[in-house]
C-alpha positions as CSV (number, residue, x, y, z in Angstrom):
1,X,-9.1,-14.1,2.5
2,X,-11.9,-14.7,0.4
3,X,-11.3,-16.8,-2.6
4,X,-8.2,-17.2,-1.9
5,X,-5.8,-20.4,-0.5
6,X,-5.0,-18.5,2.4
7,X,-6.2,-18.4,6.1
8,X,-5.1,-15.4,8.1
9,X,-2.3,-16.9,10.0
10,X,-0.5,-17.1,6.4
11,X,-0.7,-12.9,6.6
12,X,1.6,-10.1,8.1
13,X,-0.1,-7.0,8.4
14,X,2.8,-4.1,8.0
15,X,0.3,-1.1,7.5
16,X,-3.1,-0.6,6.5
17,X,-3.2,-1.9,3.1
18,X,0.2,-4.0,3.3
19,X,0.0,-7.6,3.4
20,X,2.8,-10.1,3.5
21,X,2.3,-13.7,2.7
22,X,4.4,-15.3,5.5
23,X,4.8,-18.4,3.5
24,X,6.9,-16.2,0.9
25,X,9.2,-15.0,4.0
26,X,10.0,-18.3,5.4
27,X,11.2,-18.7,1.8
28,X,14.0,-16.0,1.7
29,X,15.7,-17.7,4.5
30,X,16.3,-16.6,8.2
31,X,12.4,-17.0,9.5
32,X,9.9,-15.0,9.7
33,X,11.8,-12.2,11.2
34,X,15.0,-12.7,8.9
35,X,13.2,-11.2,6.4
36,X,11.5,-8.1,7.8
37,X,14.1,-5.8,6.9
38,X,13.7,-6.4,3.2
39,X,9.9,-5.8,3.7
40,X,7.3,-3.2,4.6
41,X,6.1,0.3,3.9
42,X,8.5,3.9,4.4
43,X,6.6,6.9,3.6
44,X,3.1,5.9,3.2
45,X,0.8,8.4,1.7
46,X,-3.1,8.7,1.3
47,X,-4.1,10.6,-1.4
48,X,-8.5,11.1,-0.4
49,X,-9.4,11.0,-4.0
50,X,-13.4,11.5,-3.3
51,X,-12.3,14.8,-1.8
52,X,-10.5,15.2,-5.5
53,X,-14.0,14.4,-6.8
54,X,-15.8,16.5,-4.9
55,X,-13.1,19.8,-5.4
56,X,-12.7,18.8,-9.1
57,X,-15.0,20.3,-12.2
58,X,-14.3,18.1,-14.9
59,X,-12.4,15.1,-15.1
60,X,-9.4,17.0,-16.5
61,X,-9.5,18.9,-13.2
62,X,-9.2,16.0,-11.6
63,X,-6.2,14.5,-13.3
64,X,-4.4,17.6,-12.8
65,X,-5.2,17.7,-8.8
66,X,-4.2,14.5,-8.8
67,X,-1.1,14.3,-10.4
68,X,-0.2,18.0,-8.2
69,X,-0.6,15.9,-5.3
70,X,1.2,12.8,-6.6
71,X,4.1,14.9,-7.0
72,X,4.1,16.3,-3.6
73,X,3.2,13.0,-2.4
74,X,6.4,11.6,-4.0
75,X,8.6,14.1,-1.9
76,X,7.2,13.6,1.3
């Protein structure tokens, strides 16, 4: 929350890089947990790109491995 207008009360964590400004759900009506249906993560995927790096040869190398895994990732 640095540089920002918010303290961390004003935050919903919903995974590990997920957060939700509560102020924007008391918006949408219902509370804070009318709203949790219409927010959150499904399917989260971590692609360990400095293991890309490290496999990769050349930066074309690493486009390719990554967009391989992008497309697997997008099917998972």
């Amino acid at each position: 929350f640095i540089n920002s207008d918010m303290d961390p009360g004003d935050a919903r964590s919903m995974c590990c890089r997920l957060r939700i400004d509560n102020r924007e759900l008391v918006k949408r009506g219902g509370g804070l947990f009318g709203s949790n249906p219409l927010t959150g993560s499904i399917g989260v995927v971590t692609i360990n790109l400095p293991r890309l790096g490290y496999l990769s040869s050349s930066e074309g190398e690493f486009m390719q491995r990554l967009e391989d895994l992008i497309d697997i990732a997008s099917t998972s």
